[in-house]
N, C-alpha and C positions, 0 to 999 in steps of 0.2 A: 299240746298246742305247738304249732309248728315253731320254731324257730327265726324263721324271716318273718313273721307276722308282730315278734317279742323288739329284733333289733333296730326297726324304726324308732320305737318308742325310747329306745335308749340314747340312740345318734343323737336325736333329736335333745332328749335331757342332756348330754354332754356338749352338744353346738350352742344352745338357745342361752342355759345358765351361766356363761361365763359370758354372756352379751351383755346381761342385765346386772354384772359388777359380781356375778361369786365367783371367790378364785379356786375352792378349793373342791370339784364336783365330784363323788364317788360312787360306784353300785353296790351295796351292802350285803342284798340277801336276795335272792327270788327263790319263792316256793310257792304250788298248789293249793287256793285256798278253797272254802265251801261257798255254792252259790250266791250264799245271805253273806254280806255284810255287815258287821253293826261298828261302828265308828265315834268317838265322840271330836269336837273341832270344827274342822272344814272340808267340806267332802265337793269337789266339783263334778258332775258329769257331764260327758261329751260321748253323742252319738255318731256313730259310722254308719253310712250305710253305701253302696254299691257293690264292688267286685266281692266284700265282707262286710259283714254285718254283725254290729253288736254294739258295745259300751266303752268307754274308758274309762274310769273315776278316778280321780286324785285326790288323796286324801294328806290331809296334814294339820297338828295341832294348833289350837288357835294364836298361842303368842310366837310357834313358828309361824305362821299363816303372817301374823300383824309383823315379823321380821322379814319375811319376804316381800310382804308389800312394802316394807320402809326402802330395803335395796332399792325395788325397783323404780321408786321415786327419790332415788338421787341421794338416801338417809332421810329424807323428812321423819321425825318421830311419828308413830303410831300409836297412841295409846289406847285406845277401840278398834273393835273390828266394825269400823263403822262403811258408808255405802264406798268412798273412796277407798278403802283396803278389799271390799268386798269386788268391787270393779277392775283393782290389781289383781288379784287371784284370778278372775274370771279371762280376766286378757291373757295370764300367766296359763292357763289349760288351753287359749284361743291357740296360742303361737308353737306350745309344744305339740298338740294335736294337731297342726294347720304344719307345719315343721317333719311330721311324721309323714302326713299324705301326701306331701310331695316327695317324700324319701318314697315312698309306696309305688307311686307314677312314675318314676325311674325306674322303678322293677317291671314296671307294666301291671300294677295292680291298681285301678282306679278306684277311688273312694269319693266320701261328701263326707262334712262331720256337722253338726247340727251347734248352735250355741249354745255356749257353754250354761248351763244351773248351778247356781251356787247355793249350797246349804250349809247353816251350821248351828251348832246345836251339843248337847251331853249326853246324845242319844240318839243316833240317826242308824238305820236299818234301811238297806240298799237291798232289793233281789236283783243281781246280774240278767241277763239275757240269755248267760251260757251256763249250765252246770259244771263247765271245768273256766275257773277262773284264773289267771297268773298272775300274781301280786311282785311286782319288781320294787324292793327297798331301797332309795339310794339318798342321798344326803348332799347338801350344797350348802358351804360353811358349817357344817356341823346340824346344820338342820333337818331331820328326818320327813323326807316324801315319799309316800306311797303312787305306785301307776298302778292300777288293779287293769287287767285287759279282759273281758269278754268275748269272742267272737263264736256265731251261730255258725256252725259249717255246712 
């Protein structure tokens, strides 16, 4: 996968995350994963489609998940991943995905992204869009997120 298709997705986790109070934002690991996902947690997907075409999914464990939604309401506790944590995480894929596509439209590569789906679960199985998937690991406060990226070429 190309390159410029990967660093939206990144700009975007280093601009957004340090809006919504983490101070501490880093990229861990990116490597080549297999089409299927299987995941347990919180898996959001977001669709692309125009100049490219595929998937995003974000994935991250559930009492990360219930820590992220706390930041981004200001620390409220979260003791459930209940519809309001579930509605943070959904906004939380809106604004990085929505964040990317306009880095994309500066390049002159136009997109759409679809809204966001959120699932969670101890067992969720994803087939990507694309047989070469690229899984970017990176962390905010110490919290591990996964960007998994698909695109059809």
């Amino acid at each position: 996968m190309d390159v410029k298709y990967v660093n939206p997705f990144l700009e975007a986790f280093t601009s957004v995350m340090p809006q919504l109070g983490f101070q501490n934002v880093n990229k861990t690991n990116v490597s080549v994963e297999k089409q299927e996902i299987k995941k347990a947690g919180v898996v959001i997907i977001v669709g692309i489609v125009g100049a490219i075409k595929g998937n995003v999914v974000y994935c991250i464990d559930l009492e990360g998940a219930k820590n992220v939604a706390s930041t981004m309401m200001m620390g409220m506790p979260i003791n459930e991943f209940d519809e309001m944590a579930q509605s943070a995480l959904s906004e939380l894929a809106n604004m990085l995905t929505a964040n990317a596509a306009t880095i994309f439209f500066g390049q002159g590569i136009h997109i759409d992204i679809s809204t966001p789906a959120v699932l969670f679960g101890d067992d969720i199985t994803i087939k990507m869009s694309s047989s070469q998937v690229l899984c970017i690991r990176l962390t905010a406060d110490q919290i591990p997120i996964e960007i998994n990226i698909a695109f059809e070429h």
